[in-house]
C-alpha positions as CSV (number, residue, x, y, z in Angstrom):
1,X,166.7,246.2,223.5
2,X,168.2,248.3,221.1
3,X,171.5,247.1,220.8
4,X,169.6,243.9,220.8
5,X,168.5,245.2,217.3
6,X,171.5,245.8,215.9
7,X,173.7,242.7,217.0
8,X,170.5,241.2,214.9
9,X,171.0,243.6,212.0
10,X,174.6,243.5,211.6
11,X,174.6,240.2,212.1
12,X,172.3,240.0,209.2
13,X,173.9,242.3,207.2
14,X,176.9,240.0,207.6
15,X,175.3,237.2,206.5
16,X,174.2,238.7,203.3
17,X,177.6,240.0,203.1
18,X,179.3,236.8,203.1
19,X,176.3,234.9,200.5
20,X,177.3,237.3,198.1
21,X,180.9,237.0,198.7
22,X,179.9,232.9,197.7
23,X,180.9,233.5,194.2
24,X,184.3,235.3,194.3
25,X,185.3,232.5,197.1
26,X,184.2,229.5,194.4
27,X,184.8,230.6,191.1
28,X,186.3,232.9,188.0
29,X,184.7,235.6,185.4
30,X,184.6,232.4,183.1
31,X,182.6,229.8,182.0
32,X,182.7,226.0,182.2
33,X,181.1,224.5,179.5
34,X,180.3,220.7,180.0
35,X,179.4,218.0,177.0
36,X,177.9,214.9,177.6
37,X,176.3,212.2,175.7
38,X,173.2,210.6,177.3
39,X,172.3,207.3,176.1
40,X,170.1,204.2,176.8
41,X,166.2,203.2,176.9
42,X,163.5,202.7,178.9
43,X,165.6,200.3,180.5
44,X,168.9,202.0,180.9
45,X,170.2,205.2,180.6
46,X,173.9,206.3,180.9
47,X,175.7,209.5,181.3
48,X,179.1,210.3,179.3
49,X,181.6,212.9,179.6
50,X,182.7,213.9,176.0
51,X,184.4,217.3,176.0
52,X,185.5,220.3,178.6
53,X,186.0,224.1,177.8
54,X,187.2,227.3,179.2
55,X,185.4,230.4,177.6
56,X,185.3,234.0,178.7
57,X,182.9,235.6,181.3
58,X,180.5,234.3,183.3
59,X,176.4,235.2,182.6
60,X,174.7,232.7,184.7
61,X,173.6,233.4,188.3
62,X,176.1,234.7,191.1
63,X,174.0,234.3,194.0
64,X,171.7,231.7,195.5
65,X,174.3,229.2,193.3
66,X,173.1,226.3,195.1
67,X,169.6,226.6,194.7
68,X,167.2,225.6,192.3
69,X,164.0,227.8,191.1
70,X,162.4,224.8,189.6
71,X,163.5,221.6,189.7
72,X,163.7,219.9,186.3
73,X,163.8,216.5,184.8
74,X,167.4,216.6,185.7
75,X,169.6,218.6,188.0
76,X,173.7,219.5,187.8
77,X,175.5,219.9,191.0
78,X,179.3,221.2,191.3
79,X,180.2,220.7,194.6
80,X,184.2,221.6,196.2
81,X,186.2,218.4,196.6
82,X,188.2,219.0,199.3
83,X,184.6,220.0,201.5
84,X,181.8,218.1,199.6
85,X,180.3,221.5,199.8
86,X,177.2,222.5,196.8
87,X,178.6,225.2,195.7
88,X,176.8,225.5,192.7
89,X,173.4,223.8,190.8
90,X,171.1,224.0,188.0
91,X,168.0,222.1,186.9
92,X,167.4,220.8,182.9
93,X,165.4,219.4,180.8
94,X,166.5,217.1,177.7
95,X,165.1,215.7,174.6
96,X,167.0,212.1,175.3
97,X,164.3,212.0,178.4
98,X,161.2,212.9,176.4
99,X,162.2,210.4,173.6
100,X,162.2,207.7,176.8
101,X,158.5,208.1,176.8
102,X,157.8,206.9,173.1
103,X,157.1,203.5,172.2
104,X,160.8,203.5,170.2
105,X,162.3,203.6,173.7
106,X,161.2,199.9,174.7
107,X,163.7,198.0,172.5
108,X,166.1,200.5,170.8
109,X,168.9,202.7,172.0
110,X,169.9,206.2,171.3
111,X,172.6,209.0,172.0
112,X,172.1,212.5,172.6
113,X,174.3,215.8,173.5
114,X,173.4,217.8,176.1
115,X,175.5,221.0,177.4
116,X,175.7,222.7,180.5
117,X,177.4,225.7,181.5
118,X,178.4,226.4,185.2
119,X,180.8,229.2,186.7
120,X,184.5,227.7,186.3
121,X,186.3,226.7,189.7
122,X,189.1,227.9,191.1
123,X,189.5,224.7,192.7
124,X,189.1,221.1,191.7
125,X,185.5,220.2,192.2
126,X,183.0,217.0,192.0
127,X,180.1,217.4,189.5
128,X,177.0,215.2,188.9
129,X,174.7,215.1,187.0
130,X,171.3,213.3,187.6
131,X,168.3,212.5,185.1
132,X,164.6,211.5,186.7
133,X,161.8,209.5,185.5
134,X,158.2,211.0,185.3
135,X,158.5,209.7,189.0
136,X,160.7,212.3,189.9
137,X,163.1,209.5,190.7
138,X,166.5,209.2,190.0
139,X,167.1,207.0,187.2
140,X,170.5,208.0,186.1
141,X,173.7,209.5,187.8
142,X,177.1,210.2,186.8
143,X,180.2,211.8,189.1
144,X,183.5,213.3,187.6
145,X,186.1,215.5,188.9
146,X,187.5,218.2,187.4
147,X,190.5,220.4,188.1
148,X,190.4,223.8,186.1
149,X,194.2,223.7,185.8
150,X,193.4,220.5,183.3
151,X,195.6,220.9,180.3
152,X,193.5,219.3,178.7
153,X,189.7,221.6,178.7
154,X,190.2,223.7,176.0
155,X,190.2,227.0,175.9
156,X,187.3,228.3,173.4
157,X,185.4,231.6,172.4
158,X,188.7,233.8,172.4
159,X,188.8,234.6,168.5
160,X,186.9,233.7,165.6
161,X,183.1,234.0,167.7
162,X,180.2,234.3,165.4
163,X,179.0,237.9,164.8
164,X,176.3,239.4,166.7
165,X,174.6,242.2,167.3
166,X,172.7,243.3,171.0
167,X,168.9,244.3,170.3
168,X,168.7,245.0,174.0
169,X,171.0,246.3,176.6
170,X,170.0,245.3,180.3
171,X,170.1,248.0,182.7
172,X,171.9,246.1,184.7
173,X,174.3,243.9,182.5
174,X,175.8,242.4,185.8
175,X,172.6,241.0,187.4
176,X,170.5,240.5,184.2
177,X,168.7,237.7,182.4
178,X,171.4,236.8,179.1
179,X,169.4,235.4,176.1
180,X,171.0,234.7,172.7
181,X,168.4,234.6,169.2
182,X,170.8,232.4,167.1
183,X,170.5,232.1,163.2
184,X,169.0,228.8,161.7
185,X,168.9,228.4,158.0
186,X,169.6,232.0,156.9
187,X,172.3,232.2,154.1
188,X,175.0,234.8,154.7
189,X,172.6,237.4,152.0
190,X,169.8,236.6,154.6
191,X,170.9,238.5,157.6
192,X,168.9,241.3,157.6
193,X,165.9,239.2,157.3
194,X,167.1,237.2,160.4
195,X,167.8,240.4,162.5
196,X,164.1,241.5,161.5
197,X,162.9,237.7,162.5
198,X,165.0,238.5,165.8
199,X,163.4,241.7,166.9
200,X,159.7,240.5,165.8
201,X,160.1,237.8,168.1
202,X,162.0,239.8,171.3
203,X,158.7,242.4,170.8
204,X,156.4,239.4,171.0
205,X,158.1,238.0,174.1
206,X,157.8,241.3,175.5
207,X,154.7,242.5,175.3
208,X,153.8,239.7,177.6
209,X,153.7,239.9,181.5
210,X,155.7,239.5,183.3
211,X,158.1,239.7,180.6
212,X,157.1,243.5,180.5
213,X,157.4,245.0,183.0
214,X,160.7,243.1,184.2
215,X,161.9,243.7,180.2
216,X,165.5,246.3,181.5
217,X,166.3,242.8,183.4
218,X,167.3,240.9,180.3
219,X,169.9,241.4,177.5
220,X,169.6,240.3,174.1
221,X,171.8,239.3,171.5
222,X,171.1,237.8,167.6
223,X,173.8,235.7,166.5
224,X,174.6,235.8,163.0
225,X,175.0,231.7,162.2
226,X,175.2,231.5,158.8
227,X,174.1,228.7,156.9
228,X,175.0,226.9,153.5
229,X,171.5,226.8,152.4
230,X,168.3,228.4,153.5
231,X,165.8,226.8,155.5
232,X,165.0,223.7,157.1
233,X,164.7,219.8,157.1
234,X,161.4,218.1,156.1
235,X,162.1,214.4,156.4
236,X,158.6,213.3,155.8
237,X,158.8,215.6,152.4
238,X,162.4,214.0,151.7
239,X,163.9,217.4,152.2
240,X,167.7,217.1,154.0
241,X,169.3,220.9,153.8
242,X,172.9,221.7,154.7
243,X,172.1,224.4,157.3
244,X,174.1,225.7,160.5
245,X,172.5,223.2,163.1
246,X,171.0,221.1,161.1
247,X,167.8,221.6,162.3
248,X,164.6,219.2,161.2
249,X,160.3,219.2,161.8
250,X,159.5,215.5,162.3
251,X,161.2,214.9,165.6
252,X,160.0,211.4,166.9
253,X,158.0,211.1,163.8
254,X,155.8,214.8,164.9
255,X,155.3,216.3,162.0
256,X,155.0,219.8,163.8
257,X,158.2,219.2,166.1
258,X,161.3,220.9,164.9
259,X,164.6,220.5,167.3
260,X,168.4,220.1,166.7
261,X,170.5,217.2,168.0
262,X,173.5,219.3,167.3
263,X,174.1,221.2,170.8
264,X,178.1,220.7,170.3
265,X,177.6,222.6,167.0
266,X,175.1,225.3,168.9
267,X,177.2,226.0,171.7
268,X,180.6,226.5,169.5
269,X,178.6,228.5,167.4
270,X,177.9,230.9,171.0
271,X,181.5,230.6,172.2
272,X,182.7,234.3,172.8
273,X,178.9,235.5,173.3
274,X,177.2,237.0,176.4
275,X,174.4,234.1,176.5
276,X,172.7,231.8,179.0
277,X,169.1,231.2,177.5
278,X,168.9,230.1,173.6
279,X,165.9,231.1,171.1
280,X,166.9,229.4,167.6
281,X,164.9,231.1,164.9
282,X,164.6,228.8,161.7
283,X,164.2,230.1,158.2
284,X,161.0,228.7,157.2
285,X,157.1,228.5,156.9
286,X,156.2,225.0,157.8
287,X,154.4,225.2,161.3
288,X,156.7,223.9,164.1
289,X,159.1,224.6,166.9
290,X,159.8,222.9,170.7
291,X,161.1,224.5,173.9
292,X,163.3,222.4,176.2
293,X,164.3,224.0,180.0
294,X,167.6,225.8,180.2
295,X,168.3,224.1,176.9
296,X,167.0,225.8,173.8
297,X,163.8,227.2,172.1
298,X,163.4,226.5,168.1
299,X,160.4,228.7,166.4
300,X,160.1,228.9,162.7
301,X,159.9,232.3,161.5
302,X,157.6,232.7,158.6
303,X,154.5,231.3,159.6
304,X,151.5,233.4,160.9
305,X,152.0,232.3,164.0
306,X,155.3,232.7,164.5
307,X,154.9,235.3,167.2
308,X,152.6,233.1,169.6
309,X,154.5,230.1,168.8
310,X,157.9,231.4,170.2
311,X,156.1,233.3,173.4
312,X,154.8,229.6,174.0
313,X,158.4,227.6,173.8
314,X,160.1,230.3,175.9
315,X,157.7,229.6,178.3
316,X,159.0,226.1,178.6
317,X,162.6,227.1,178.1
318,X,162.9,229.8,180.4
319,X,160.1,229.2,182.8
320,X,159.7,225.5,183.0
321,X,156.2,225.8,182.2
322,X,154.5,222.6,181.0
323,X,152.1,222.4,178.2
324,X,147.9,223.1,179.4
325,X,146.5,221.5,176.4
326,X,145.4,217.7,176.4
327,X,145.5,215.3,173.3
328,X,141.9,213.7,172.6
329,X,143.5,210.4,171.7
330,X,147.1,210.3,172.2
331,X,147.7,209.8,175.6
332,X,151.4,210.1,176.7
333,X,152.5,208.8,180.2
334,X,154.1,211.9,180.9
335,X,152.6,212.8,184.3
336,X,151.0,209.9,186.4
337,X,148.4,210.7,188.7
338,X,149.6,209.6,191.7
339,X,153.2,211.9,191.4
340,X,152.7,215.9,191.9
341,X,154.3,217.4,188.1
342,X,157.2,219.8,189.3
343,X,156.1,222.3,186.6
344,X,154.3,225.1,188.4
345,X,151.1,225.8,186.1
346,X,149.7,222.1,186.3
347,X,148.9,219.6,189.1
348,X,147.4,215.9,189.8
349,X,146.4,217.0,193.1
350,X,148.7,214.6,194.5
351,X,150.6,217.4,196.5
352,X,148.8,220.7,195.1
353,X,150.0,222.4,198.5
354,X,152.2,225.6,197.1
355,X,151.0,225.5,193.7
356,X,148.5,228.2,192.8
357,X,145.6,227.4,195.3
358,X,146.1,231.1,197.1
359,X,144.8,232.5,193.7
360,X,141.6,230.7,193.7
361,X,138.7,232.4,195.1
362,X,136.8,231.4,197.7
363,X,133.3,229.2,196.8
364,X,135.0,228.0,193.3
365,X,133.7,224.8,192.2
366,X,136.8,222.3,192.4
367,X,137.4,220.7,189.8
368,X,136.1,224.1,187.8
369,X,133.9,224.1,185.3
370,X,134.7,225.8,182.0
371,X,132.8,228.9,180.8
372,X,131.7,230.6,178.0
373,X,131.9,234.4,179.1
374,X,135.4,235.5,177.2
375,X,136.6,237.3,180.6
376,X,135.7,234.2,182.6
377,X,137.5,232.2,180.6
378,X,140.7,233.9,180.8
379,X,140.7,235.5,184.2
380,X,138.7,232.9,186.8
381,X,141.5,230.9,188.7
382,X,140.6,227.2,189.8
383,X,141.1,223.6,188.7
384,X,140.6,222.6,185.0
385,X,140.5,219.1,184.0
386,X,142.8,218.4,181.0
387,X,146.4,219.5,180.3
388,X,149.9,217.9,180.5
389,X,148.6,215.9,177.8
390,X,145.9,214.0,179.3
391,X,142.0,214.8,179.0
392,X,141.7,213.3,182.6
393,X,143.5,213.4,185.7
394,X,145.6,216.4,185.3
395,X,144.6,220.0,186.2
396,X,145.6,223.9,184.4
397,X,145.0,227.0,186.3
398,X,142.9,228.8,183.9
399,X,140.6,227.8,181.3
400,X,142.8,229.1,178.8
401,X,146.3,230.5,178.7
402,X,149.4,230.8,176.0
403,X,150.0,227.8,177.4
404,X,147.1,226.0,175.9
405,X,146.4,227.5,172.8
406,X,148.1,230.0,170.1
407,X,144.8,231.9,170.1
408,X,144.7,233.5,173.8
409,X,146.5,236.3,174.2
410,X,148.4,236.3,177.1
411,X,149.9,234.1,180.2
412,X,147.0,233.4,182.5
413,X,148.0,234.3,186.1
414,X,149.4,231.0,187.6
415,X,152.2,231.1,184.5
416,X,152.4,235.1,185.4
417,X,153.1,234.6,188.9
418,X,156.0,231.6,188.2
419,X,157.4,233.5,185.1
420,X,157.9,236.6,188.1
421,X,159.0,234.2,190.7
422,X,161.6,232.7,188.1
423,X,163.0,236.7,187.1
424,X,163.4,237.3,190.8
425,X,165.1,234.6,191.3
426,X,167.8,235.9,188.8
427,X,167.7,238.8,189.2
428,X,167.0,240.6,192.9
């Protein structure tokens, strides 16, 4: 029996061994970065390859490479060509596949960039890239192959990379979390004021859980992107400003919604950097900012609630968490009722299994019914009708959370336990 145990052990030990040997087998210290254009409507949508680069180091995962701790409104797979073998993947969200949901979408087209990194190959590999409907279907696919001894990809982030300072050393800078605050609408003069913006909103992450107590597990940088003039765009004011990303509030007509188009320009702007996750902090006081998976956060800077704001959007960038409020009369057709949301903090019940239902306490009225005790309303676990948008038919964990409103302190404990699952994933 005994040597029974540790055939099993070694044999395990092996197996670890040779996952985390996965990496150095597949790829380089460097980074692949991949543009594409998505186009299309409600109709169509197509995929484009527009541009290929090489840039130093690699700060994305180097185990579990083909899995995926949430799965996204899209997904990017690199698999080894001469095998077929998934040898790496990611999951996204994109701003193209939100504007598919408005109105604007039924007759007229539109392009957007999108970027994603991956490790680079050592060998010439297949990579796809898929977008899904609020189905969770497949709507859009796109194949290419590419060989990383291409001539042509071109090499990047050697020389000339935007300044930056680190406001946080990981403990760990080999298995860490890599986040990048990058300048938006601060003049050259303005710097100091951006580095101050920068560490404001890094406190404000962190003094969250489970940001807190996992906070040696990330490293963070502020990027000193200069711009020409201070500030941001207002269309709806007739205010256009020459800044680094060209950044704008009004996105799909929202006065509130500020967001870049300009991810080329973002992602040269990081070239050279140690970054995987993005927080763009914007120069000004209007209200606003958005929060896109594995894609980018914007938060203005000098409003009062800058500090809840930006806590909020990293919760969708990083964590993938959807929005818990509901809209009394806009209704967007975000999450039908008869398809299970992937985000982990909300539910139709139309597969709940997995989801948060171990937290809820036995006898709970289901759905729950909201309260007016303060500690209640944060703390009791259950079903609560409204969120994802939609006053009916979709269900939050907690009465109130930073995922509902600006006001509540904290991350109720569904969003706590998939912010920890997602760090762990990373990182252990």
């Amino acid at each position: 029996m005994a040597r029974l145990i540790i055939i099993i052990i070694i044999s395990a030990l092996a197996g670890l061994n040779c996952q985390a040997q996965d990496f150095d087998k597949y790829f380089t210290n460097r980074t692949l970065r991949i543009d594409y254009v998505f186009s299309g409507n409600k109709s169509r949508q197509d995929i484009s390859l527009a541009n290929l680069y090489s840039m130093p180091a690699w700060y994305g995962k180097t185990e579990r490479l083909a899995e995926t701790p949430v799965e996204g409104n899209g997904q990017i797979t690199v698999r080894a060509h001469a095998s077929g073998e998934t040898i790496y993947k990611n999951s996204f969200s994109t701003l193209f596949q939100e504007w598919l949901t408005y109105d604007e979408a039924e007759g007229a087209s539109r392009s957007f960039e999108n970027v994603f990194l991956v490790p680079m190959p050592k060998d010439t590999v297949d990579i796809t890239v898929e977008l899904r409907d609020n189905r969770r279907h497949v709507s859009a696919s796109y194949t290419h192959t590419v060989n990383p001894a291409d001539i042509l990809i071109r090499r990047t982030g050697e020389r000339n990379v935007t300044p930056y300072t680190t406001l946080q050393q990981a403990a760990d800078t080999a298995r860490c979390i890599h986040v990048a605050f990058v300048a938006e609408g601060y003049g050259k003069d303005e710097m100091q004021s951006f580095a101050d913006d920068a560490r404001t909103a890094l406190e404000a992450i962190f003094a969250h859980e489970p940001f807190k107590s996992s906070r040696s597990k990330f490293n963070i940088i502020a990027v000193e992107s200069a711009s020409e003039e201070s500030g941001t765009s207002e269309p709806s004011k007739g205010i256009w400003r020459n800044t680094a990303l060209n950044s704008h509030f009004d996105t799909f007509y929202s006065d509130r919604y500020l967001t870049t188009l300009n991810l080329f320009r973002l992602h040269d702007l990081l070239a050279g950097t140690p970054y995987e996750h993005i927080i763009i902090l914007v120069n000004t006081d209007q209200y606003g900012g958005g929060g896109i998976l594995n894609s980018y956060v914007l938060s203005m800077t000098k409003h009062p609630k800058f500090k809840p704001v930006v806590v909020h959007e990293f919760g969708h960038s990083f964590g993938g968490l959807a929005d818990e409020y509901a809209y009394e009369e806009e209704q967007l057709s975000m999450y039908p009722h008869d398809v299970e949301p992937w985000e982990p903090n909300i539910t139709t019940l139309a597969d709940f299994n997995g989801k948060w239902e171990g937290l809820i306490e036995k006898g709970t009225p289901l759905p729950t019914p909201e309260s007016d005790d303060p500690v209640t309303i944060r703390t009791r676990v259950g079903l609560f009708e409204g969120a994802g948008y939609s006053l009916k038919g979709v269900y939050r964990g907690v009465q109130d959370c930073r995922m509902r409103t600006n006001e509540t302190p904290e991350f109720c404990a569904v969003c706590r336990n998939a912010l920890q699952s997602l760090i762990d994933f990373y990182t252990k």
